[in-house]
mmCIF file of the protein (N, C-alpha, C, O) and its ligand, coordinates in Angstrom:
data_MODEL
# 
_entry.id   MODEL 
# 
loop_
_entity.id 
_entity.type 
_entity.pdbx_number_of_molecules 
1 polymer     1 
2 non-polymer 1 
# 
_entity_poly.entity_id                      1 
_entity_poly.type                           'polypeptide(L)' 
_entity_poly.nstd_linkage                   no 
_entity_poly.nstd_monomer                   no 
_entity_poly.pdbx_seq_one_letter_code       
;(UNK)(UNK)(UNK)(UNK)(UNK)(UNK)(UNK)(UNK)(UNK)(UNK)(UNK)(UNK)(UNK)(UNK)(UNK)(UNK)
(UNK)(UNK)(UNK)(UNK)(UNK)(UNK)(UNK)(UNK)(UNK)(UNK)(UNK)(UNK)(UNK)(UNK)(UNK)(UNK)
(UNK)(UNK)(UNK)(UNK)(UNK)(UNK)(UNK)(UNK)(UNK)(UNK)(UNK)(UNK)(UNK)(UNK)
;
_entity_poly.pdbx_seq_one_letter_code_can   XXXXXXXXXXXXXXXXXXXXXXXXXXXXXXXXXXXXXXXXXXXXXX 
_entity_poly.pdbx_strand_id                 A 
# 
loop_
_entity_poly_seq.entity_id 
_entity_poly_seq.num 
_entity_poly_seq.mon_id 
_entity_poly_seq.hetero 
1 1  UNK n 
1 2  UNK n 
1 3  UNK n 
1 4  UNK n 
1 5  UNK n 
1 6  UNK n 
1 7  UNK n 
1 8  UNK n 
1 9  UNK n 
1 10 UNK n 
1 11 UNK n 
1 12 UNK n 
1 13 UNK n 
1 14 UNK n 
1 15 UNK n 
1 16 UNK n 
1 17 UNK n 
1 18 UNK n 
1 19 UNK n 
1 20 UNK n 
1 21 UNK n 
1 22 UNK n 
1 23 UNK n 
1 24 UNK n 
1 25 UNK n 
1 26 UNK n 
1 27 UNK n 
1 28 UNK n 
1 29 UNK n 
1 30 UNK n 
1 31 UNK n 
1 32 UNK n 
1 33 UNK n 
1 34 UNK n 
1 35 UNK n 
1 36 UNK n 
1 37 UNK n 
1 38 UNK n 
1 39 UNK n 
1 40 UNK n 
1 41 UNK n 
1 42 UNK n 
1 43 UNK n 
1 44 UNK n 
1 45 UNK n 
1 46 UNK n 
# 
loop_
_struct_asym.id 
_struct_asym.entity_id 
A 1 
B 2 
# 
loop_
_chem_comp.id 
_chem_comp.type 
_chem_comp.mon_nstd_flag 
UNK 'L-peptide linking' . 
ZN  non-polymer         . 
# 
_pdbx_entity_nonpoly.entity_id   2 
_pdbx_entity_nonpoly.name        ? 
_pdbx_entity_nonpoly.comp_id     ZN 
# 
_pdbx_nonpoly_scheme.asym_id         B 
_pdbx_nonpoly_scheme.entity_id       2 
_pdbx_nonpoly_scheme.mon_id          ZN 
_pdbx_nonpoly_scheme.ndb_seq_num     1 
_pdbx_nonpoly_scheme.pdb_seq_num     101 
_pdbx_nonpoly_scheme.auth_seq_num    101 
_pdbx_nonpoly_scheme.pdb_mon_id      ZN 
_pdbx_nonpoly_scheme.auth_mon_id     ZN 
_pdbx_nonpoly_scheme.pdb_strand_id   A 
_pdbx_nonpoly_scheme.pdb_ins_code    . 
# 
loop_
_atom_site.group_PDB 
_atom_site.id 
_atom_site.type_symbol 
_atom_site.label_atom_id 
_atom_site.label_alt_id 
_atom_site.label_comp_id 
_atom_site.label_asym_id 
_atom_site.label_entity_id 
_atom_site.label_seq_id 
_atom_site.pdbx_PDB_ins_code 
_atom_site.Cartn_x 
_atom_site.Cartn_y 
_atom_site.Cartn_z 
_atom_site.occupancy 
_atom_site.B_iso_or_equiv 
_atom_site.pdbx_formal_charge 
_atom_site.auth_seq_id 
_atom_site.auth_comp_id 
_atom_site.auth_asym_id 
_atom_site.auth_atom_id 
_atom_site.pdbx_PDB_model_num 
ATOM   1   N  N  . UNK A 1 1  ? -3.252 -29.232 -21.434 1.00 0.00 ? 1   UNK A N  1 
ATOM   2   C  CA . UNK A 1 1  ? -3.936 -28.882 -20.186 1.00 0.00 ? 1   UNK A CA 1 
ATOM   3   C  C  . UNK A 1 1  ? -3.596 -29.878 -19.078 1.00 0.00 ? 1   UNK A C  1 
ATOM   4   O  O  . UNK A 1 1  ? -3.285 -29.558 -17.930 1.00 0.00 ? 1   UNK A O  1 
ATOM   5   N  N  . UNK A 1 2  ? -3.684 -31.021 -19.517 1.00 0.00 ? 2   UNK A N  1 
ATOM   6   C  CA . UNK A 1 2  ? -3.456 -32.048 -18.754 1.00 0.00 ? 2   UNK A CA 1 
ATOM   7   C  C  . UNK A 1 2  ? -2.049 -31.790 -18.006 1.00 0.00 ? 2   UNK A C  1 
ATOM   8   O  O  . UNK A 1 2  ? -2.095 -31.726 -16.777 1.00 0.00 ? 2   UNK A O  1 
ATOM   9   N  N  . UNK A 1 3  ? -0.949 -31.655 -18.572 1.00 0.00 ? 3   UNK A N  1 
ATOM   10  C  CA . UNK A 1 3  ? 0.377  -31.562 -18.610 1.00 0.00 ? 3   UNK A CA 1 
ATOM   11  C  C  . UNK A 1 3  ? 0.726  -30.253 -17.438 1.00 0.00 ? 3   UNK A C  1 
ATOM   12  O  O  . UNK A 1 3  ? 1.720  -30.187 -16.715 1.00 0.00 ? 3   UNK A O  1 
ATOM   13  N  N  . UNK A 1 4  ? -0.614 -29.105 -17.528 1.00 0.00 ? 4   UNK A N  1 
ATOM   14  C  CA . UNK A 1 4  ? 0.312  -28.024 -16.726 1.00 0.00 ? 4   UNK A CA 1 
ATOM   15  C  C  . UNK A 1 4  ? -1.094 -28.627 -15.767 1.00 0.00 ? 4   UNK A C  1 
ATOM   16  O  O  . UNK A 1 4  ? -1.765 -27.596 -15.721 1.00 0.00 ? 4   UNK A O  1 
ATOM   17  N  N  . UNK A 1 5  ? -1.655 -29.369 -15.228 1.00 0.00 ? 5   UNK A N  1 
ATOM   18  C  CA . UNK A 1 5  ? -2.048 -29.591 -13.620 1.00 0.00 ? 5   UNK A CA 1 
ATOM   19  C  C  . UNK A 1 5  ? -1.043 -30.579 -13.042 1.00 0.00 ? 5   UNK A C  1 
ATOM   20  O  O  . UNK A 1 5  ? -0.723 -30.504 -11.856 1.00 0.00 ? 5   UNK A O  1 
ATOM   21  N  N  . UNK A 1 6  ? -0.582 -31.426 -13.791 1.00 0.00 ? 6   UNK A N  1 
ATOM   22  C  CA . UNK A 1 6  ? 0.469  -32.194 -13.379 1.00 0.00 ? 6   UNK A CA 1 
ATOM   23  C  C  . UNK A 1 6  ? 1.695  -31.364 -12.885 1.00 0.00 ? 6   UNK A C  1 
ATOM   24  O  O  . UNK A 1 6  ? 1.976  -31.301 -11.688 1.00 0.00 ? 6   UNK A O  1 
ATOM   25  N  N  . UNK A 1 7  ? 2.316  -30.816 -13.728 1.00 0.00 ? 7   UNK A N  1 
ATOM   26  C  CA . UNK A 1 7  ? 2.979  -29.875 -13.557 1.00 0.00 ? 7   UNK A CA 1 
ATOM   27  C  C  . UNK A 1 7  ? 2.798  -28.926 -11.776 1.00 0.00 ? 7   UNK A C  1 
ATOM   28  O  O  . UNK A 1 7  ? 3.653  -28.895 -10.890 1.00 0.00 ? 7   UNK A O  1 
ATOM   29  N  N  . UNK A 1 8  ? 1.983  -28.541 -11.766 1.00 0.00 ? 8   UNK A N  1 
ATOM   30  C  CA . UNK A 1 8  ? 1.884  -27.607 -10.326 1.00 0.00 ? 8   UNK A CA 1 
ATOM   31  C  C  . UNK A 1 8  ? 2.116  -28.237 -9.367  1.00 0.00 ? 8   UNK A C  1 
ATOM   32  O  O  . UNK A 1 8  ? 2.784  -27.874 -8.399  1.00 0.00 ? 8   UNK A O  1 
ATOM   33  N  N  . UNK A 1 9  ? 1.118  -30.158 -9.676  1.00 0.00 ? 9   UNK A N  1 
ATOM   34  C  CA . UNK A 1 9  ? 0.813  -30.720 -8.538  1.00 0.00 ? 9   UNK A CA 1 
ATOM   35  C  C  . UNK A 1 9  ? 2.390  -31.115 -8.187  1.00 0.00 ? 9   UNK A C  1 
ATOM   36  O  O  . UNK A 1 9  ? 2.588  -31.415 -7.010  1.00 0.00 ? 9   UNK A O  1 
ATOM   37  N  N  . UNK A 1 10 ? 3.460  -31.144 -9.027  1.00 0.00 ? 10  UNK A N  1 
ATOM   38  C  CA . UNK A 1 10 ? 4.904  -31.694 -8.447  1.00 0.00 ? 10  UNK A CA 1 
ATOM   39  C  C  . UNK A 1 10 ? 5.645  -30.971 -7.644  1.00 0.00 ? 10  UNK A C  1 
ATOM   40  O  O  . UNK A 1 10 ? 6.656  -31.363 -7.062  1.00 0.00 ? 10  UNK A O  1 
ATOM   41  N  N  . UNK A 1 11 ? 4.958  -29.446 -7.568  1.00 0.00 ? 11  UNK A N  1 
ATOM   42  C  CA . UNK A 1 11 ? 5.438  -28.517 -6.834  1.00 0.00 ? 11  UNK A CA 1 
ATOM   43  C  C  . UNK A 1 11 ? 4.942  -28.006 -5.501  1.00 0.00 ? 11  UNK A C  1 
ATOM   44  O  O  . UNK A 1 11 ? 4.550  -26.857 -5.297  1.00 0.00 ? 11  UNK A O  1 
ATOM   45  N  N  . UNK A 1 12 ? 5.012  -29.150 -4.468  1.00 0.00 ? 12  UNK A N  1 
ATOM   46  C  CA . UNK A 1 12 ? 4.420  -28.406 -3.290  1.00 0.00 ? 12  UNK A CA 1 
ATOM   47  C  C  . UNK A 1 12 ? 5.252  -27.522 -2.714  1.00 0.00 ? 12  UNK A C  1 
ATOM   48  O  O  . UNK A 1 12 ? 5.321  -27.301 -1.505  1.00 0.00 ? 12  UNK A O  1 
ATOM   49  N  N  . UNK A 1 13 ? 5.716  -27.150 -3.335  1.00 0.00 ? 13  UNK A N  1 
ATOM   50  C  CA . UNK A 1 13 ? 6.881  -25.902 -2.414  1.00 0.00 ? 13  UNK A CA 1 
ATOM   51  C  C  . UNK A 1 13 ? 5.896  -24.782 -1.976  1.00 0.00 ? 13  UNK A C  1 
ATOM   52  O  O  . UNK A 1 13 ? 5.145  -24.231 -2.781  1.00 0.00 ? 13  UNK A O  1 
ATOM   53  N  N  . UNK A 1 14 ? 5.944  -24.458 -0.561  1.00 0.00 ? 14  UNK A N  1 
ATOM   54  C  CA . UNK A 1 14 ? 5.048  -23.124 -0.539  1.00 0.00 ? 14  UNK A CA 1 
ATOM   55  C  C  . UNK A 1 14 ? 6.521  -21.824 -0.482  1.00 0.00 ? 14  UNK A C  1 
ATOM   56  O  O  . UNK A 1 14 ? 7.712  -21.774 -0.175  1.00 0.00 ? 14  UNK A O  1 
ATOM   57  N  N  . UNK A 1 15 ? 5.507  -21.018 -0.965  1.00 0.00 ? 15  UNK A N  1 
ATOM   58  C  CA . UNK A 1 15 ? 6.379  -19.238 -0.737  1.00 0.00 ? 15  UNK A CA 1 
ATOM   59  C  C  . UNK A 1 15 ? 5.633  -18.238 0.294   1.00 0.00 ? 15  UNK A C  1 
ATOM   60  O  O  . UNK A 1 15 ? 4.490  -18.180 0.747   1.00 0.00 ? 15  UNK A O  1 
ATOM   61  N  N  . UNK A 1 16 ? 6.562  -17.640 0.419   1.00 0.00 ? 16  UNK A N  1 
ATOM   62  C  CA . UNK A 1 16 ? 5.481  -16.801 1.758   1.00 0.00 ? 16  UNK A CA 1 
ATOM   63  C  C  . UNK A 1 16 ? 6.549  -15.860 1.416   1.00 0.00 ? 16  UNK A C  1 
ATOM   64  O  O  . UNK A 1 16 ? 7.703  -15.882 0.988   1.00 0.00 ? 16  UNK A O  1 
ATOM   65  N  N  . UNK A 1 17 ? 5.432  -14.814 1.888   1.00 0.00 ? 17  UNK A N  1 
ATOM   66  C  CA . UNK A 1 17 ? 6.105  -13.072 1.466   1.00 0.00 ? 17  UNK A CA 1 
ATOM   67  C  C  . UNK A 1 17 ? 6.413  -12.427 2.186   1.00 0.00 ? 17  UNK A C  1 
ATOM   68  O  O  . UNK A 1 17 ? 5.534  -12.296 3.038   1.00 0.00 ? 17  UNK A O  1 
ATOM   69  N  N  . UNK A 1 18 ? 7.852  -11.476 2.509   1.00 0.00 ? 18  UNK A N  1 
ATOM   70  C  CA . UNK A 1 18 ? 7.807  -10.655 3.804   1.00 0.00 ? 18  UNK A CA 1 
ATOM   71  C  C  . UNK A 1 18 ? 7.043  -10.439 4.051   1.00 0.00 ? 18  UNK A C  1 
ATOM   72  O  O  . UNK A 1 18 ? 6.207  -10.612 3.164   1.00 0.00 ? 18  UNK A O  1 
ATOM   73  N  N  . UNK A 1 19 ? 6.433  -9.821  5.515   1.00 0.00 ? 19  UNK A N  1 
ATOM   74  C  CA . UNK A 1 19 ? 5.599  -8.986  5.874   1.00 0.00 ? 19  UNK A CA 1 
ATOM   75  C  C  . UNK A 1 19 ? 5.637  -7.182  5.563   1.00 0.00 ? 19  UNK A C  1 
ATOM   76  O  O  . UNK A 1 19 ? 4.708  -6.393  5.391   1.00 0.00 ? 19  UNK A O  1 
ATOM   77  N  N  . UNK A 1 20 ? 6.753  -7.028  5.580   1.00 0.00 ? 20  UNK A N  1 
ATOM   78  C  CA . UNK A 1 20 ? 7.190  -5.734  5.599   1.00 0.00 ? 20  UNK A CA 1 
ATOM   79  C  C  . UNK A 1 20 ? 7.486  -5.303  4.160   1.00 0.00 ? 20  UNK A C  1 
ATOM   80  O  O  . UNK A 1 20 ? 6.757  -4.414  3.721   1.00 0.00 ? 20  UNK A O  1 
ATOM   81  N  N  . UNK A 1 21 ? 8.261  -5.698  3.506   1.00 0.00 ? 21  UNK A N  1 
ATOM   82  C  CA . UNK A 1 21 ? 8.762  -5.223  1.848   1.00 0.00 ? 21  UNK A CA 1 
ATOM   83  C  C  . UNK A 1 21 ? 8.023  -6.142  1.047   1.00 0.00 ? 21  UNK A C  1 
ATOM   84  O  O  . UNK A 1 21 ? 7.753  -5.764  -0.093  1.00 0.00 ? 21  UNK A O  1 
ATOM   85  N  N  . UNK A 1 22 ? 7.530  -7.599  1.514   1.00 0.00 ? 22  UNK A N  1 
ATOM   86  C  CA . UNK A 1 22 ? 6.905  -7.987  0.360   1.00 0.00 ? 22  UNK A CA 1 
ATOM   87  C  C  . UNK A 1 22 ? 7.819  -9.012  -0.480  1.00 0.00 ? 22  UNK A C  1 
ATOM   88  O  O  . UNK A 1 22 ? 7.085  -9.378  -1.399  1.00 0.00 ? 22  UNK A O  1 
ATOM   89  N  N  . UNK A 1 23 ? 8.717  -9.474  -0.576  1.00 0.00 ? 23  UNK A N  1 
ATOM   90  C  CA . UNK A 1 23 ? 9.630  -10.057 -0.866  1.00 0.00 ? 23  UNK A CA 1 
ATOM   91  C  C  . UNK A 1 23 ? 9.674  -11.428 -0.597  1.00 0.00 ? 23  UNK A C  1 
ATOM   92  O  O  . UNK A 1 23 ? 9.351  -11.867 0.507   1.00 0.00 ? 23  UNK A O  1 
ATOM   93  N  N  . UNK A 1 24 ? 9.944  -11.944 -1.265  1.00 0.00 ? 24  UNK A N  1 
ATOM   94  C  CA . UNK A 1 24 ? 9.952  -13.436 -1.468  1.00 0.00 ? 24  UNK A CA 1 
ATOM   95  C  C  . UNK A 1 24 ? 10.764 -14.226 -0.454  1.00 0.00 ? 24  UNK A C  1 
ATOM   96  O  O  . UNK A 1 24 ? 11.961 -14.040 -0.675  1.00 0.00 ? 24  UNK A O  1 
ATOM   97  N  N  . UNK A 1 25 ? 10.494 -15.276 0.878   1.00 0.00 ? 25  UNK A N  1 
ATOM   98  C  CA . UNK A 1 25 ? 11.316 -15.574 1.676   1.00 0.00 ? 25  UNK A CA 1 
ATOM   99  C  C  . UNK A 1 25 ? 12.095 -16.700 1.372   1.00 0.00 ? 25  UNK A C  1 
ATOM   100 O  O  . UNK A 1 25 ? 11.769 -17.685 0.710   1.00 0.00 ? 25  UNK A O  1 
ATOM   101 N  N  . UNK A 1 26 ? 13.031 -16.479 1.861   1.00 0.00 ? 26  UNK A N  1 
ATOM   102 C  CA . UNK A 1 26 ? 13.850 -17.518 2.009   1.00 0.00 ? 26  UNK A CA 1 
ATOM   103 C  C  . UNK A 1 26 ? 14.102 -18.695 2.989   1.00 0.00 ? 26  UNK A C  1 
ATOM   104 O  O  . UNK A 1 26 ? 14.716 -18.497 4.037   1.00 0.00 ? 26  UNK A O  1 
ATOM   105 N  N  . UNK A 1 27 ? 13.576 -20.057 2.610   1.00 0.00 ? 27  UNK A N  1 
ATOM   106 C  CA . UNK A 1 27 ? 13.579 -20.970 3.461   1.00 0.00 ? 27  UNK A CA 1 
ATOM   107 C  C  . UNK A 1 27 ? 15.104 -21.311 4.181   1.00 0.00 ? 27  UNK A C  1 
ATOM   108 O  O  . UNK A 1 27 ? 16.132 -21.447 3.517   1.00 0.00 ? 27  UNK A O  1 
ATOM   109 N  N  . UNK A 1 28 ? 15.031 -21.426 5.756   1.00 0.00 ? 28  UNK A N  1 
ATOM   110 C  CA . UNK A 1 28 ? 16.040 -21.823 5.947   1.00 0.00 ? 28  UNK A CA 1 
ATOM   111 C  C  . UNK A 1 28 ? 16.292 -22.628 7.270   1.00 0.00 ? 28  UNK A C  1 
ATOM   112 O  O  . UNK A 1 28 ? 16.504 -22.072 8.348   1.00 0.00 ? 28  UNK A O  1 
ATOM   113 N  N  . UNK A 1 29 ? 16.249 -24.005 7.091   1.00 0.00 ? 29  UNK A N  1 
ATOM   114 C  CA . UNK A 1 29 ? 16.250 -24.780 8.114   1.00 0.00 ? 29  UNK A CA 1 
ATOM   115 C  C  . UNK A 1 29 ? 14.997 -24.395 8.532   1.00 0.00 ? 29  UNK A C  1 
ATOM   116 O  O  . UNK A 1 29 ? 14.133 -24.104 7.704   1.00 0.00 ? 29  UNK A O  1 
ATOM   117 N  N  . UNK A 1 30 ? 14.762 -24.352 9.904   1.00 0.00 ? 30  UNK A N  1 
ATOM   118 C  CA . UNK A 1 30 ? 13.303 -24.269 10.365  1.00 0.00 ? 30  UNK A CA 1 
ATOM   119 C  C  . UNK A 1 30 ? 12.784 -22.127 10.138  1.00 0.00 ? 30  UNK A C  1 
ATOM   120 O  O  . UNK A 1 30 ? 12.037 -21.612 10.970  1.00 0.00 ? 30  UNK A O  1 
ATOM   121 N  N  . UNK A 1 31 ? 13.113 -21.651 9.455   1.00 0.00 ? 31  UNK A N  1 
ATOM   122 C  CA . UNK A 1 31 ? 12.879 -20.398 9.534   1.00 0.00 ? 31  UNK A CA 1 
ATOM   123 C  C  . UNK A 1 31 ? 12.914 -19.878 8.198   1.00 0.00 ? 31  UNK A C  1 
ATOM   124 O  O  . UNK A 1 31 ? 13.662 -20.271 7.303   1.00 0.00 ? 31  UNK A O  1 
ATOM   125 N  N  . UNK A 1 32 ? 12.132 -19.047 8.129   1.00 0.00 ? 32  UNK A N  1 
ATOM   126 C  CA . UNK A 1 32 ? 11.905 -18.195 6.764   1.00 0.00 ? 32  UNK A CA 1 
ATOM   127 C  C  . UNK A 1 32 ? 12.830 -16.691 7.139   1.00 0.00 ? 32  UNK A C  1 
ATOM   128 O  O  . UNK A 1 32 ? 12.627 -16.200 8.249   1.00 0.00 ? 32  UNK A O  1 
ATOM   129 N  N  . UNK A 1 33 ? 13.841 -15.989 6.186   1.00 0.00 ? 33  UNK A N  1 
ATOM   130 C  CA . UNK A 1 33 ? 14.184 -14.977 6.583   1.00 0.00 ? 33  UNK A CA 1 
ATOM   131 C  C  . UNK A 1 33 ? 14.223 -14.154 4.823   1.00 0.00 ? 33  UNK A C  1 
ATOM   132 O  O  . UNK A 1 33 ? 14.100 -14.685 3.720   1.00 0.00 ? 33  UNK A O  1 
ATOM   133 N  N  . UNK A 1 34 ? 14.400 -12.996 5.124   1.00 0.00 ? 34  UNK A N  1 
ATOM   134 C  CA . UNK A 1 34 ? 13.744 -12.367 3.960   1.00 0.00 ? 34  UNK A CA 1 
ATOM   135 C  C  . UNK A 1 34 ? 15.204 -11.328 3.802   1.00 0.00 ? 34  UNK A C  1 
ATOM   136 O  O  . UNK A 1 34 ? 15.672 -10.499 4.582   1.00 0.00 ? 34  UNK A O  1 
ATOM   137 N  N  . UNK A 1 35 ? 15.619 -11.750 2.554   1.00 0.00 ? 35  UNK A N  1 
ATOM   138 C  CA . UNK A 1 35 ? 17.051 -11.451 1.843   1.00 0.00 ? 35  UNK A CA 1 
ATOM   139 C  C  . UNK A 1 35 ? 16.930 -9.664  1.842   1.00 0.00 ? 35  UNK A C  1 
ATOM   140 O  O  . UNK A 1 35 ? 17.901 -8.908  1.862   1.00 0.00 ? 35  UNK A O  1 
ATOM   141 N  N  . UNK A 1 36 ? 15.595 -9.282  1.816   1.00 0.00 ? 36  UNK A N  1 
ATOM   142 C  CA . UNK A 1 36 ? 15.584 -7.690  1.535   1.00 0.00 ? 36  UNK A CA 1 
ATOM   143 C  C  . UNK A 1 36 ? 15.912 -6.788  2.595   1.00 0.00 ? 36  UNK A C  1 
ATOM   144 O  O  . UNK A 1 36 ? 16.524 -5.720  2.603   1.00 0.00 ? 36  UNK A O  1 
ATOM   145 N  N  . UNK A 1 37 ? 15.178 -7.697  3.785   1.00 0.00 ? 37  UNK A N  1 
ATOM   146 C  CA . UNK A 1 37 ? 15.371 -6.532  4.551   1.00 0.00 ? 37  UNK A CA 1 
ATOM   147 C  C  . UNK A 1 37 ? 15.680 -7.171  6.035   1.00 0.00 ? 37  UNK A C  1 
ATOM   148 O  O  . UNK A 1 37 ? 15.968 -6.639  7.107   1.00 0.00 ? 37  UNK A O  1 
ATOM   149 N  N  . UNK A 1 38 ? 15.519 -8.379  5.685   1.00 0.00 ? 38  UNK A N  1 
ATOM   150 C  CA . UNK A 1 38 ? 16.562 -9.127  7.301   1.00 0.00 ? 38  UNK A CA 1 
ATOM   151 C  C  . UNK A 1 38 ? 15.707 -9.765  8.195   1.00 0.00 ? 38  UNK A C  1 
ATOM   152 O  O  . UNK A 1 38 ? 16.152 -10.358 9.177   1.00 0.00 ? 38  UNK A O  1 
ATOM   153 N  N  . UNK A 1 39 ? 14.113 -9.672  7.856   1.00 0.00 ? 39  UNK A N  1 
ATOM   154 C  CA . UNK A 1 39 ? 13.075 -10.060 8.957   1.00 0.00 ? 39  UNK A CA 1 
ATOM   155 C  C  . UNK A 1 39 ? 13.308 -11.393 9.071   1.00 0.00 ? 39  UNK A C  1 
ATOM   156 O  O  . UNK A 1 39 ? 13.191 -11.946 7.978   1.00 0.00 ? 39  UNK A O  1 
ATOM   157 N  N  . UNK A 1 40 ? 13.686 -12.381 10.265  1.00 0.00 ? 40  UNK A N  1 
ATOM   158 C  CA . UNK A 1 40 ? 13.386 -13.506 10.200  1.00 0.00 ? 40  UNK A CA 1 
ATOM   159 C  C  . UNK A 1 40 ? 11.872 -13.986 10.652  1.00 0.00 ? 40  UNK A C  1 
ATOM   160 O  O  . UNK A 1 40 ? 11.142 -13.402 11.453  1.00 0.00 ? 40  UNK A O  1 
ATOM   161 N  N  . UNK A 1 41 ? 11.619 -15.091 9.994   1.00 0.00 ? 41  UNK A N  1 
ATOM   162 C  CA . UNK A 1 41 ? 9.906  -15.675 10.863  1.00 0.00 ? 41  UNK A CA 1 
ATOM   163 C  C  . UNK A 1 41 ? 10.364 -16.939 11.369  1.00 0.00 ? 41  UNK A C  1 
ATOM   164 O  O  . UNK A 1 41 ? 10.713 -17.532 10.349  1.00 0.00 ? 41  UNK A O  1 
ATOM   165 N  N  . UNK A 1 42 ? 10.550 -17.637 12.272  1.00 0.00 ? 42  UNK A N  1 
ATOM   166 C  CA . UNK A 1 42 ? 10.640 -18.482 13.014  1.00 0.00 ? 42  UNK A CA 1 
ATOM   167 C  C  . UNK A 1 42 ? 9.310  -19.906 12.951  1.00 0.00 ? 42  UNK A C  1 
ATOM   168 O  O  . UNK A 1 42 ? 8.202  -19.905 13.488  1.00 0.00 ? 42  UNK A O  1 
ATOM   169 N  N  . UNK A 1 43 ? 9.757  -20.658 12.361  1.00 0.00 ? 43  UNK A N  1 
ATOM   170 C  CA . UNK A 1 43 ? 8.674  -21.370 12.313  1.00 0.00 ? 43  UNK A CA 1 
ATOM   171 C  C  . UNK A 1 43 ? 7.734  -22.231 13.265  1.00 0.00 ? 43  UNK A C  1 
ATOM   172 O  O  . UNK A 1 43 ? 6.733  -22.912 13.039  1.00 0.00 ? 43  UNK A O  1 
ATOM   173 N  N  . UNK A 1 44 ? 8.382  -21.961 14.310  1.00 0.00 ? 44  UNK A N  1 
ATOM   174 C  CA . UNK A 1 44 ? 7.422  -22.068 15.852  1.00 0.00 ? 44  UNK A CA 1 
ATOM   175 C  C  . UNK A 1 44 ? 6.460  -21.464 16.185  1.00 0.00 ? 44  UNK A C  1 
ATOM   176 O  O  . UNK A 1 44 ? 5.615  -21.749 17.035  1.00 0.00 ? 44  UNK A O  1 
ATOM   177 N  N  . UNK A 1 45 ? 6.624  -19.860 14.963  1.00 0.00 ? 45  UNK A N  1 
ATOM   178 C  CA . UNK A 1 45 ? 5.836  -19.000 15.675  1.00 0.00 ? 45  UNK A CA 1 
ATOM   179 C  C  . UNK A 1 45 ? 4.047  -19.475 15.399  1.00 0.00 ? 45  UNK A C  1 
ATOM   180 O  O  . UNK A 1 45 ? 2.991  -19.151 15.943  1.00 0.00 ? 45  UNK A O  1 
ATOM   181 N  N  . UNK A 1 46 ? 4.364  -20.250 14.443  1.00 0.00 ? 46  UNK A N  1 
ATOM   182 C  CA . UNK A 1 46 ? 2.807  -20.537 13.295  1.00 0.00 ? 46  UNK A CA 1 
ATOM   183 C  C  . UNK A 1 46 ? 1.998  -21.307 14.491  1.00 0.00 ? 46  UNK A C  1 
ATOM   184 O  O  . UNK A 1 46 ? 0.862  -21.736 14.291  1.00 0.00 ? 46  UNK A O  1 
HETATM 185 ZN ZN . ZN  B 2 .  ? 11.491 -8.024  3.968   1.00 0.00 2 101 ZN  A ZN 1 
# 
């Protein structure tokens, strides 16, 4: 038990999901863009 909270806590990676298909984004430089269907999110916009 101990082992899988450690475990998560090494992973601050966040994921964020298209808006549109749902799909897992892809970090890139300052922008998330989504391999499925092309949406970029701009990370200024937040
Ligand atoms: Zn998408």
């Amino acid at each position: 038990m101990a082992l899988l909270v450690l475990n998560v806590k090494e992973k601050p990676e966040k994921r964020v999901l298209c808006e549109i298909c749902s799909t897992e984004m892809t970090e890139r430089h300052c922008r998330l863009v989504c391999l499925n269907c092309g949406f970029k999110w701009d990370c200024s916009d937040r």
